[in-house]
Every structure is written in C-alpha cells, then in structure tokens.
C-alpha positions in Angstrom: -28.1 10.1 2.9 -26.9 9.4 6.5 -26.5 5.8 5.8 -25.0 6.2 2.6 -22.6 8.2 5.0 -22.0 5.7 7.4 -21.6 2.7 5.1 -18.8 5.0 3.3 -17.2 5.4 6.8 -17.0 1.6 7.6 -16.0 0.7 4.3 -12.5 -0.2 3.5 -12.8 1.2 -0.3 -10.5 4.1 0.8 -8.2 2.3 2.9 -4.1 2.1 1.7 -2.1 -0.1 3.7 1.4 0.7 4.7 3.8 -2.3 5.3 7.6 -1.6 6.2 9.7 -3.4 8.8 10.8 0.5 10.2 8.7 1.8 12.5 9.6 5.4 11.7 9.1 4.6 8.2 5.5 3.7 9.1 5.0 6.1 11.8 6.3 9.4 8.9 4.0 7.8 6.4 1.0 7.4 8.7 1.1 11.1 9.5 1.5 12.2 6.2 -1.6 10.2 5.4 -3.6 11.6 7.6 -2.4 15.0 6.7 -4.0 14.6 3.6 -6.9 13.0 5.0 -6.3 9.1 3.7 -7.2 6.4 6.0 -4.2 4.1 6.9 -3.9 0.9 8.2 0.3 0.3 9.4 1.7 -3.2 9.2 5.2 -4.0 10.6 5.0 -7.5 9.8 3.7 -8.1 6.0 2.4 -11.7 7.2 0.0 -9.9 9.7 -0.6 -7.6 6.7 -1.7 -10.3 4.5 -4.0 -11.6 7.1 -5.6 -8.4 7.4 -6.1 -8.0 3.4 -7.6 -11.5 3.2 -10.0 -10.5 5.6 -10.7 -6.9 4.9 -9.7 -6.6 0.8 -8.0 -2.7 1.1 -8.2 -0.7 -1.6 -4.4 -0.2 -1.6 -1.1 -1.1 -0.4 1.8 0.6 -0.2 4.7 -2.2 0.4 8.6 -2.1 0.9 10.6 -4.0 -1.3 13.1 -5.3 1.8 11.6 -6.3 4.6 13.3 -9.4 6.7 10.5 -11.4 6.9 9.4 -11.2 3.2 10.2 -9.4 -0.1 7.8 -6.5 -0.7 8.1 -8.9 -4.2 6.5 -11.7 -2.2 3.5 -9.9 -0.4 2.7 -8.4 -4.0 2.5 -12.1 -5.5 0.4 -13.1 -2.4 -2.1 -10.2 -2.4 -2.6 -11.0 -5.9 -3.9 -13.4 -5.0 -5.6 -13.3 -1.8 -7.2 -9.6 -2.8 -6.6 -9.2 -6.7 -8.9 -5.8 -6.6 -5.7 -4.3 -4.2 -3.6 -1.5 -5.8 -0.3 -2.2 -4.7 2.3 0.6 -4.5 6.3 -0.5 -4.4 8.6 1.6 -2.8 12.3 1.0 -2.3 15.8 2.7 -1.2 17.1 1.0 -4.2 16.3 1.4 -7.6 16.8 -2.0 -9.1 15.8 -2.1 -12.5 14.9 -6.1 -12.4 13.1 -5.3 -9.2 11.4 -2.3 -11.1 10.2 -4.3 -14.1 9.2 -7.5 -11.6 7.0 -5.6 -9.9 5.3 -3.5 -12.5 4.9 -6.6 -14.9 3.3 -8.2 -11.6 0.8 -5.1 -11.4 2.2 -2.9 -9.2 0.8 0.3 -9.9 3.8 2.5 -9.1 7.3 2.0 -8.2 8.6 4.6 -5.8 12.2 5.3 -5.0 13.1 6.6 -1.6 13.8 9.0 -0.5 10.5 10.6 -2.2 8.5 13.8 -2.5 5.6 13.6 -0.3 3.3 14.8 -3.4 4.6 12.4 -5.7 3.7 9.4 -3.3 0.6 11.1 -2.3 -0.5 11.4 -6.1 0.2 7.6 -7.1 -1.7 6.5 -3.8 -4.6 9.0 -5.2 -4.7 7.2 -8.6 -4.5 3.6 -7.0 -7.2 4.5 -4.9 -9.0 5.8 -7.9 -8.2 2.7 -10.2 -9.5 0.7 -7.3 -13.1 2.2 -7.0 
C-alpha cells in the first residue's frame, strides 16, 4: 500500500494548472486551492505553461481568456493538442457569448465568469478532475 501511496503522490493525475498573466489572480487562486486541498501548479506565462503540460500531461487547467501573450482561446487549441486527456477550465472578466460557445465547442469543460463564487469554481475543477481520471 505504501507504494501505491507514493506513486499517487508523484503523479500529476490530480494536478490543475492555473495560467493568468496577474499575479494576484494566481496567487488568490493558489491559496484557495490548497485550502481545499488540490495540488496547483501557477503559470504567468501560458507559453511556459504549455511547456510544462507537454512534458507533465496535468489533469486540468484552469486558463484566462486574456492574457497578452496569448488568448486563453489559443493555449486551449494548443493543449488539445499537446495533452488532449487535459480538462480545461475557461475563466473570464467578460462574458462573451462567441468566446463562450468557442471555447465549450473546443472542449472546455466549464466557462467561468469572474468575479466567481469560490464553490462554484471549486466544483467544476472537482468534475474536471473527475472526467480526467
């Protein structure tokens, strides 16, 4: 059983990814995580982010629709296909209807307005995480 423990522990099947270009954005969310005891990985930069999921294939990602160096749009099309098993979660300060249906017909498995309630972002990272294992 130990190992079975220990394998679980290194594994990246429970890891969600945050990528926003605001540091207190990430910083908030991070906490929040690990109040509720999820493992989170931050990204400021989504091209660093996409590096890290091509190597390490998280089971979740939660991804900011503006974001100077790339559309949350973009790193949703390229983690598609770099990582096609990653649940990808779309949040947003804007509630864009073509934006909405763009990235739910690309597979997003939520679309999130912000400002949200922590237990409604909480729950659709749960079910990602969920639809991912």
């Amino acid at each position: 059983m130990g190992v079975i423990w220990l394998i679980l522990l290194n594994s990246n099947a429970f890891v969600v990814c945050l990528v926003d270009d605001d540091p207190s954005v990430l910083k908030g969310l991070g906490r929040l995580f690990s109040s509720a005891d999820l493992q989170a990985e931050t990204f400021g930069d989504p091209r660093e982010f996409l590096r890290y999921a091509r190597i390490h294939r998280p089971a979740a990602a939660l991804v900011d629709v503006c974001m100077p160096q790339m559309s949350g749009l973009e790193v949703q099309s390229r983690l598609r296909e770099i990582s096609p098993s990653t649940r990808v979660i779309i949040f947003t300060g804007k509630d864009d209807p073509l934006v909405r249906s763009t990235a739910l017909n690309g597979g997003a498995s939520a679309f999130i307005i912000k400002p949200f309630d922590d237990e409604e972002l909480l729950t659709a990272v749960r079910l990602a995480l969920a639809s991912a294992n």
